[in-house]
C-alpha positions as CSV (number, residue, x, y, z in Angstrom):
1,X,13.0,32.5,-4.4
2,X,13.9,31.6,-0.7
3,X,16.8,33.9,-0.8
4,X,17.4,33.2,2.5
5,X,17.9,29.4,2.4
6,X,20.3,30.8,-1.3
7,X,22.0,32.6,0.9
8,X,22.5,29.6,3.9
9,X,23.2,27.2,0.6
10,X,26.3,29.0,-0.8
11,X,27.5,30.2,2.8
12,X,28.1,26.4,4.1
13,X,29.3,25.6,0.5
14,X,32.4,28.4,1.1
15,X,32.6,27.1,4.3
16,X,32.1,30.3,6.4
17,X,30.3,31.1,9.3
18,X,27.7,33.8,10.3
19,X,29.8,35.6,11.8
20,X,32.5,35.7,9.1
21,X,29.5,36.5,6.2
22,X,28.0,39.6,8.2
23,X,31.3,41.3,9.5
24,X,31.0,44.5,8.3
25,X,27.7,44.3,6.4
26,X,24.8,43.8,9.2
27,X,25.0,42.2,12.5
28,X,24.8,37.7,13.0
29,X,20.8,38.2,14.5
30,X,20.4,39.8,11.1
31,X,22.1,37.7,9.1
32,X,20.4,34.5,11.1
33,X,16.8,36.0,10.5
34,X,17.6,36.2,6.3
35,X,18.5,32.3,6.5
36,X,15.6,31.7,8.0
37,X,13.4,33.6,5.3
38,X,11.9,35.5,8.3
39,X,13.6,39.0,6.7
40,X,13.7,40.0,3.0
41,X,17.0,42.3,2.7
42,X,17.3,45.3,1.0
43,X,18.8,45.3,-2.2
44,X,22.1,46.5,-1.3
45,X,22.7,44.1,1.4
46,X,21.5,41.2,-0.6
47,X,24.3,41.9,-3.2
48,X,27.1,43.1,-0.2
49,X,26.7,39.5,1.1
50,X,26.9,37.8,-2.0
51,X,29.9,39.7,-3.4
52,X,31.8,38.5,0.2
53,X,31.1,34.7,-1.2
54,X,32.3,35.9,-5.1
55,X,28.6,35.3,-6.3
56,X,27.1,37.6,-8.6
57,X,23.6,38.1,-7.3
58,X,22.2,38.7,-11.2
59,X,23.8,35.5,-12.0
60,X,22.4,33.7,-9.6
61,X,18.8,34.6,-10.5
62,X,19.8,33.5,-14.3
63,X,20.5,30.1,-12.2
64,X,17.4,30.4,-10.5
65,X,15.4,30.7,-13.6
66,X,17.3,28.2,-15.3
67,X,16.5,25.2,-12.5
68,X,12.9,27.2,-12.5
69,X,12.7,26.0,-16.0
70,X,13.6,22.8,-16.2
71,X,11.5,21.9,-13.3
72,X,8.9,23.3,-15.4
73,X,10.4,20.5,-18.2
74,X,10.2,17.6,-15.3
75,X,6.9,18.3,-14.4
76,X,5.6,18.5,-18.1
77,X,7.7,15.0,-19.3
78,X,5.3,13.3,-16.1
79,X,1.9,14.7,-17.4
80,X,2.6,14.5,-20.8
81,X,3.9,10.8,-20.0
82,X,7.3,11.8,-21.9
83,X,8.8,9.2,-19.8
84,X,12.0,8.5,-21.1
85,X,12.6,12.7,-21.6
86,X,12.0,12.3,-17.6
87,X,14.0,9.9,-16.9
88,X,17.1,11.9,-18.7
89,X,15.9,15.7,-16.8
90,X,15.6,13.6,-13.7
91,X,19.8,12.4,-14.0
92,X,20.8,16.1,-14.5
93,X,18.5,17.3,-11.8
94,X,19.6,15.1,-9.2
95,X,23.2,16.4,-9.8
96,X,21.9,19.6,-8.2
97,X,19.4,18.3,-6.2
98,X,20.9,20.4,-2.8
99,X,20.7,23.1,-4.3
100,X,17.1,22.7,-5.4
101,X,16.2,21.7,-2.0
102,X,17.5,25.4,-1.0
103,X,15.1,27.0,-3.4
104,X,11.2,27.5,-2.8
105,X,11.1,24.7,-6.2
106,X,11.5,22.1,-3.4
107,X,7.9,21.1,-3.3
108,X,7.2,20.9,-6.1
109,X,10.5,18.7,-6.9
110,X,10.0,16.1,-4.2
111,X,6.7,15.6,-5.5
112,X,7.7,14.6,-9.1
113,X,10.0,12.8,-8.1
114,X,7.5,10.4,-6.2
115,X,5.4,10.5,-9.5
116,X,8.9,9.5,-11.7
117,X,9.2,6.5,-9.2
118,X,5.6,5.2,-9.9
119,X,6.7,5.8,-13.3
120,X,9.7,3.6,-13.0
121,X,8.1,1.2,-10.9
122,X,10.8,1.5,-8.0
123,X,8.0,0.9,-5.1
124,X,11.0,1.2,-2.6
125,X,11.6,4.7,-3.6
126,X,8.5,5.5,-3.5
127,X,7.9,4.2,0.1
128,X,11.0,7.0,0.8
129,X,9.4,9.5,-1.1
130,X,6.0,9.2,0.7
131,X,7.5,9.6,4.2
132,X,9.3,12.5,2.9
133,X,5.8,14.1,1.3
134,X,4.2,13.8,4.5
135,X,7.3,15.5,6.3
136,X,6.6,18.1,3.6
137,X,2.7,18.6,3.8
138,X,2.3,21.7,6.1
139,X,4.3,23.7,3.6
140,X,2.4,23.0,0.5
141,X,0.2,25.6,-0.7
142,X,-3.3,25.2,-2.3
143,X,-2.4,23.4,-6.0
144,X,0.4,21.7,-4.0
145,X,-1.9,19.8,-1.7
146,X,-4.5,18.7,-4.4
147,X,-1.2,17.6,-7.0
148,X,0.1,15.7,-3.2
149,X,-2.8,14.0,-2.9
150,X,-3.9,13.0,-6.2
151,X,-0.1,11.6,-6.8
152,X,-0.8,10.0,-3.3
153,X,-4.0,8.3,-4.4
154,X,-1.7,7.3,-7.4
155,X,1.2,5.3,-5.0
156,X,-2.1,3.8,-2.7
157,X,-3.0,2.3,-5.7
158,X,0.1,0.8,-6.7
159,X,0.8,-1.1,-3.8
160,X,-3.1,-2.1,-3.8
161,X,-4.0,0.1,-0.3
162,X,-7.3,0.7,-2.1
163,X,-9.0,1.3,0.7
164,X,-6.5,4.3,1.7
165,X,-7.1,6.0,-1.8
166,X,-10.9,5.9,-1.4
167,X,-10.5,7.9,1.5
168,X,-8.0,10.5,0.0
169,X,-10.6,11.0,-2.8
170,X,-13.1,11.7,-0.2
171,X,-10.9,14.1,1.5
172,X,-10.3,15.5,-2.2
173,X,-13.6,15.8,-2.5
174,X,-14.2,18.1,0.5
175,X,-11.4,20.2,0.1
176,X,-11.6,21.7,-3.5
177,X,-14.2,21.3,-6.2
178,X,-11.9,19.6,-8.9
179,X,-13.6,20.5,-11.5
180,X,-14.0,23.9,-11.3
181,X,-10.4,24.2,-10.4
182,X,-7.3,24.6,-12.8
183,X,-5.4,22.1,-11.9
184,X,-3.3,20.6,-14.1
185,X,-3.2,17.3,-12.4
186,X,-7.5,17.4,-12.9
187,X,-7.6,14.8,-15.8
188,X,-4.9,12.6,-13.3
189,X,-7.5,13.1,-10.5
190,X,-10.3,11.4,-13.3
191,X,-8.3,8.8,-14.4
192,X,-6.7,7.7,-11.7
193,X,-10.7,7.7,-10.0
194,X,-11.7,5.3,-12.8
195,X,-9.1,3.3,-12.3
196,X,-9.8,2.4,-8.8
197,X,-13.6,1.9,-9.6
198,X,-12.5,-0.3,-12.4
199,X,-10.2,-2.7,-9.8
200,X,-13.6,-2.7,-7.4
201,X,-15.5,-3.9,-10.4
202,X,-17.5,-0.8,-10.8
203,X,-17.6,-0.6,-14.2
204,X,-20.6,2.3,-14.7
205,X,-19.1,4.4,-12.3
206,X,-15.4,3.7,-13.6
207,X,-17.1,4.8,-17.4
208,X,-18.6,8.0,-15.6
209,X,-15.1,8.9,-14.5
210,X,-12.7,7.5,-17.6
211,X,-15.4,9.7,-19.4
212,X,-14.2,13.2,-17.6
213,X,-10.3,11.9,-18.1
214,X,-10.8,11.6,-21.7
215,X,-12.5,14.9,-22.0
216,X,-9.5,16.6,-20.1
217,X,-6.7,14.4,-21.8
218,X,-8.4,15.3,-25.1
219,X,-8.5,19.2,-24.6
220,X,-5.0,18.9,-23.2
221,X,-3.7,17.5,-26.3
222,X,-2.5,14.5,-23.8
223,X,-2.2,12.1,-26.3
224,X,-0.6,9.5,-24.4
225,X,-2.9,9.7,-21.4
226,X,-5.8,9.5,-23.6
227,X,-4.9,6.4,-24.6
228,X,-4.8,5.1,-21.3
229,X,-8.5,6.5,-19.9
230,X,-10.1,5.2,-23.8
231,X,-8.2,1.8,-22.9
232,X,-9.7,2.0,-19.7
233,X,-13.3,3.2,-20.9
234,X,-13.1,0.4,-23.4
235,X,-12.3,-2.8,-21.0
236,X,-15.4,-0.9,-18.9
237,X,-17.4,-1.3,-22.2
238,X,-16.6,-4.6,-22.5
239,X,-17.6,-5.7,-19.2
240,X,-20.9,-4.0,-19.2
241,X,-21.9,-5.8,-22.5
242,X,-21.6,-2.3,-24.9
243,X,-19.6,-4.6,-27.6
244,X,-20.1,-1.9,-30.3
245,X,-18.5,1.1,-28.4
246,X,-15.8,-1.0,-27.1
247,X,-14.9,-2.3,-30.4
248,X,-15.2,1.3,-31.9
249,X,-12.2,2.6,-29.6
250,X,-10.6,-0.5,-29.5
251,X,-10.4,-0.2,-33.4
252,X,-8.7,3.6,-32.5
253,X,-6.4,2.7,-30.1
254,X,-4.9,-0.6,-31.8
255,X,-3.7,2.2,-34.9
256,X,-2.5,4.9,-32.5
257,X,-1.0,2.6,-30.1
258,X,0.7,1.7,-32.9
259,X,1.3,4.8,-35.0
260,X,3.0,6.6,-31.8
261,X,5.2,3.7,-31.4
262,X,3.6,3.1,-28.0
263,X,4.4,-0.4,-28.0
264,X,3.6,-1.8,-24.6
265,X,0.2,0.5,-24.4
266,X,0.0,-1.5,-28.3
267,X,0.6,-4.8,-26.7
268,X,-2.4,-4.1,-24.0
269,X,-4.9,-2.8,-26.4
270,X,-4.2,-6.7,-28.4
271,X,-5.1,-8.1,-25.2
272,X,-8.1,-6.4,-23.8
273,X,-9.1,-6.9,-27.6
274,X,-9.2,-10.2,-27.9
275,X,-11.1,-10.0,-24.3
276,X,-13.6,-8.8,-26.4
277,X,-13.6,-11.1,-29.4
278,X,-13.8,-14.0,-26.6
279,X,-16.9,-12.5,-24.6
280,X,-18.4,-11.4,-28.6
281,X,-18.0,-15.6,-29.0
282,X,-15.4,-14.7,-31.8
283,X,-13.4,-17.7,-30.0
284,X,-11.3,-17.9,-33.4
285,X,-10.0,-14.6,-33.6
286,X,-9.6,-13.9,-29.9
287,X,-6.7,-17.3,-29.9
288,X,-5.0,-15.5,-33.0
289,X,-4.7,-12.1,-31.6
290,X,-3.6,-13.8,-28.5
291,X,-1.0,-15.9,-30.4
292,X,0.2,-13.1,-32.4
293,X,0.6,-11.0,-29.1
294,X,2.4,-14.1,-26.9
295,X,5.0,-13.7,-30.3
296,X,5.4,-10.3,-29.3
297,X,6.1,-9.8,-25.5
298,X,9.1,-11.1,-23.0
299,X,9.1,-14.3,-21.4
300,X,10.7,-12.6,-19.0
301,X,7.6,-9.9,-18.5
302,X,4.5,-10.7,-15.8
303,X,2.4,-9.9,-18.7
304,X,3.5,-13.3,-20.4
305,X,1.6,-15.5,-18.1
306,X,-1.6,-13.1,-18.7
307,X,-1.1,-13.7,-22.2
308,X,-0.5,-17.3,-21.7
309,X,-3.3,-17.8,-19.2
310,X,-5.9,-16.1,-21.5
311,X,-4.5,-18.6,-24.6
312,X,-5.6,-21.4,-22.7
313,X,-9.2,-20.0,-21.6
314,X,-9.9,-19.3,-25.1
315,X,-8.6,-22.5,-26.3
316,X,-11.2,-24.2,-24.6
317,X,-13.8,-22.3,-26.8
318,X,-12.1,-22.7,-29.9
319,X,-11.4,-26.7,-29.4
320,X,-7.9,-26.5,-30.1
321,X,-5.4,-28.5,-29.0
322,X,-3.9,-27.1,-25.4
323,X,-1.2,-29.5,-24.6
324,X,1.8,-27.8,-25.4
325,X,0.6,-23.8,-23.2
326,X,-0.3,-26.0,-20.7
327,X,3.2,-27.4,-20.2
328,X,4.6,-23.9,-20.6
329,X,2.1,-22.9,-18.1
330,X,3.4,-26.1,-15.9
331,X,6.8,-24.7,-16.3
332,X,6.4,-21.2,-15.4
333,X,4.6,-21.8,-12.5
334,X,7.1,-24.5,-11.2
335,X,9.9,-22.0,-11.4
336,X,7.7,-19.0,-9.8
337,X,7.1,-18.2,-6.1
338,X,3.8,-16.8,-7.4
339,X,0.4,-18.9,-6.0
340,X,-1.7,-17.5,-8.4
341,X,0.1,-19.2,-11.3
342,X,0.3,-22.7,-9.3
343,X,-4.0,-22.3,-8.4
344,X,-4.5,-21.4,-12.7
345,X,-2.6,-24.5,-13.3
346,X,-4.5,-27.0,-11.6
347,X,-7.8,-25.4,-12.4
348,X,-6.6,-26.1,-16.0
349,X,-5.3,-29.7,-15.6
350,X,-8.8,-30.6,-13.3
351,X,-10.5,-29.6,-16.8
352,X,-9.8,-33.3,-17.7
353,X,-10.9,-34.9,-14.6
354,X,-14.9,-35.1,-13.7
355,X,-17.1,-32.1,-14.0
356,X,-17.7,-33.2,-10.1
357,X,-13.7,-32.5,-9.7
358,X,-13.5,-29.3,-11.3
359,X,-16.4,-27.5,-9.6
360,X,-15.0,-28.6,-6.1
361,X,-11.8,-27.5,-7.2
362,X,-13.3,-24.2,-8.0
363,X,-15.3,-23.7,-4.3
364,X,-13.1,-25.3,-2.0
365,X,-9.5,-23.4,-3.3
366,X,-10.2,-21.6,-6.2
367,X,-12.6,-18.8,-5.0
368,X,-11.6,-18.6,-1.2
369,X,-8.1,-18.0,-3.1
370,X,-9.1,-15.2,-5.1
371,X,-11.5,-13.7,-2.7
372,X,-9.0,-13.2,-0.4
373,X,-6.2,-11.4,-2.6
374,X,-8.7,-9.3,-3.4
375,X,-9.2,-10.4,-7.4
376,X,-12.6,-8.8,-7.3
377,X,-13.4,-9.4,-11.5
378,X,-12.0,-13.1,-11.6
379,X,-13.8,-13.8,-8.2
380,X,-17.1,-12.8,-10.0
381,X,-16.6,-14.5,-12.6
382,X,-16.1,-17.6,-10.2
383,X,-18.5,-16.8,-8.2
384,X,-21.3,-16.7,-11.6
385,X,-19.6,-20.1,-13.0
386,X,-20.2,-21.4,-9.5
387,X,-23.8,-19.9,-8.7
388,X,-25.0,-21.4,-11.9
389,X,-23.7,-24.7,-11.0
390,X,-25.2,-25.1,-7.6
391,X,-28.8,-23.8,-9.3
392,X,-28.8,-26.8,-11.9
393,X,-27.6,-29.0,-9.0
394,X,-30.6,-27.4,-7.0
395,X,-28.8,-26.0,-4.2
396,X,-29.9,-22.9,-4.1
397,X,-28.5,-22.0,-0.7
398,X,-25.5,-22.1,-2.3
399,X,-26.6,-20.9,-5.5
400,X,-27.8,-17.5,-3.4
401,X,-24.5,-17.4,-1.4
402,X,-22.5,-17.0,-4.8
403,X,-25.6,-14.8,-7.1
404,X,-25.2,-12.3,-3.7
405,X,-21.3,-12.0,-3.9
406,X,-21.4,-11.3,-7.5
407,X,-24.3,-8.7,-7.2
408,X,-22.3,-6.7,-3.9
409,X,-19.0,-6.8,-5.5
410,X,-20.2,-5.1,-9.1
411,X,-22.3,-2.6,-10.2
412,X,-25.1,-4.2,-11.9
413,X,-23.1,-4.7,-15.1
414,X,-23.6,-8.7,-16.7
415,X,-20.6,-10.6,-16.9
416,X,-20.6,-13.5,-18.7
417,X,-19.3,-16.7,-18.3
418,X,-16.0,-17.9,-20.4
């Protein structure tokens, strides 16, 4: 406990001053150096100053403990994933949150609290809480600085600094050898590694990684972070062309996804499934999981023009009849500020002009487009559909300009066109 900054918390909260608290019982320059936490006071002084503000100094070690221990619950509820048990401990802790900030639980607080906000998706908060952190970063000891940084690498992510959270990892790296350490935050540091390598199109490295996370989440009994790194280890599967081991945990995750009533990591999993089926050639049963998901989710979710986006890819390889996703497609991206939607829409409708058309379409705004906002596994893909092109059309410059660009953005894995 910081018994000093206790002591400071409750003295402004009676409204006294130094002077008034120490009369009697030790001198102001005494008093100032407890506040401070320079000077641990005897016991008998301790409870004389306390008694003077009508605290009970046994009590308020019960009220330590009891903040100690629900801190303890906070920071369990964000591992575990027990989101909306988080969400509920996070309300009654921020009723006491000054009082927290007097205890040596601060740290450890503040950086939860940036972890709930990834949670929650409130990027403005988070922005907050990272200038905070780094206010906070000379006071954190050893398993403070590696839980800072891996939750750091975490918020990087989110707003797509990538580049930022390589080089946190790095410094990771030289600081403390995660795994020999005891972190609890070690199978984080793995998935959250995978992750990133996964976004750069990395796919052998991101499996090496997702690998070590579900070892970890699996000793842990993390049940609903396992589900995320064997999600994660089976889209990397699926892009490196090993159908039968992504199927295998696609197979598990679709009944535990459901099972544990997971229902958007359940949603996800249909998905990345019928990513599979279509790359398998199983054209017919990648349009029916995709019609049974688009069923399931929100128009109003981001993850409906996925859906929707992916229905009329694999349309196209089962021959059906389009027409009416377009149009939805056409309306969505009419009402939305987003680009990307608008660029998908007339790649779609150029489908029914000339091959010529499309193809130009595809180099001269397509690709550029992606390239540059950094949609590494749809630029490859691009870039393949587009090398092939120009090697039938015998212009191999180009041909080598778009076989290089898939080969330095990936790892060697095959991707294949559709």
């Amino acid at each position: 406990m910081n018994i000093g900054s206790l002591m400071k918390y409750h003295r402004l909260r009676n409204g006294m001053t130094q002077a008034e608290l120490s009369e009697g019982i030790c001198s102001v320059s005494h008093l100032s150096k407890i506040e401070s936490n320079k000077y641990t006071p005897h016991k008998e002084t301790l409870e004389d100053l306390f008694n003077r503000m009508k605290i009970a100094w046994e009590i308020e070690t019960h009220v330590y403990k009891n903040f100690e221990n629900k801190l303890r619950e906070f920071i369990g509820y964000a591992i575990y994933y027990d989101l909306e048990s988080m969400e509920n401990l996070y309300m009654a802790l921020q009723k006491d949150e000054e009082y927290l900030q007097s205890t040596d639980l601060l740290n450890k607080y503040e950086l939860y609290k940036l972890r709930y906000y990834l949670f929650k998706k409130d990027m403005s908060k988070a922005k907050q809480q990272m200038l905070l952190i780094d206010k906070l970063t000379q006071t954190f000891n050893a398993s403070e600085k590696i839980i800072s940084d891996v939750i750091s690498v975490m918020y990087h992510i989110a707003i797509g600094n990538d580049n930022h959270a390589e080089q946190l990892y790095a410094k990771i790296d030289e600081d403390v050898d995660i795994r020999n350490s005891t972190n609890i935050f070690e199978g984080e540091y793995f998935y959250q590694r995978a992750w990133l390598l996964h976004k750069r199109a990395q796919y052998d490295k991101s499996s090496y990684y997702a690998g070590f996370a579900i070892d970890h989440f699996q000793k842990d009994c993390n049940y609903i972070r396992l589900m995320h790194a064997q999600m994660l280890q089976a889209i990397n599967f699926t892009n490196q062309d090993y159908y039968l081991w992504a199927e295998d945990l696609f197979s598990i995750l679709i009944r535990n996804t459901k099972m544990m009533k997971q229902e958007e990591l359940y949603h996800h999993t249909l998905y990345n499934f019928s990513v599979l089926q279509e790359r398998m050639g199983n054209h017919e049963n990648a349009y029916e999981l995709l019609v049974k998901l688009k069923n399931m989710i929100s128009k109003e979710s981001a993850f409906y023009d996925s859906v929707l986006l992916n229905l009329l890819h694999t349309s196209i390889g089962t021959d059906r009849e389009s027409s009416k996703t377009l149009e939805e497609l056409r309306e969505r991206a009419n009402q939305s500020d987003e680009p990307y939607l608008k660029i998908q829409l007339t790649y779609f409708e150029k489908m029914k002009h000339s091959h010529q058309e499309l193809y130009d379409y595809c180099e001269e705004i397509m690709f550029p487009f992606l390239n540059q906002f950094g949609d590494i596994r749809e630029g490859r893909r691009m870039a393949l559909r587009l090398a092939k092109y120009h090697t039938e059309k015998r212009n191999y410059e180009k041909a080598y300009f778009y076989y290089n660009y898939y080969n330095e953005k990936g790892d060697g894995d095959h991707e294949k066109e559709g």
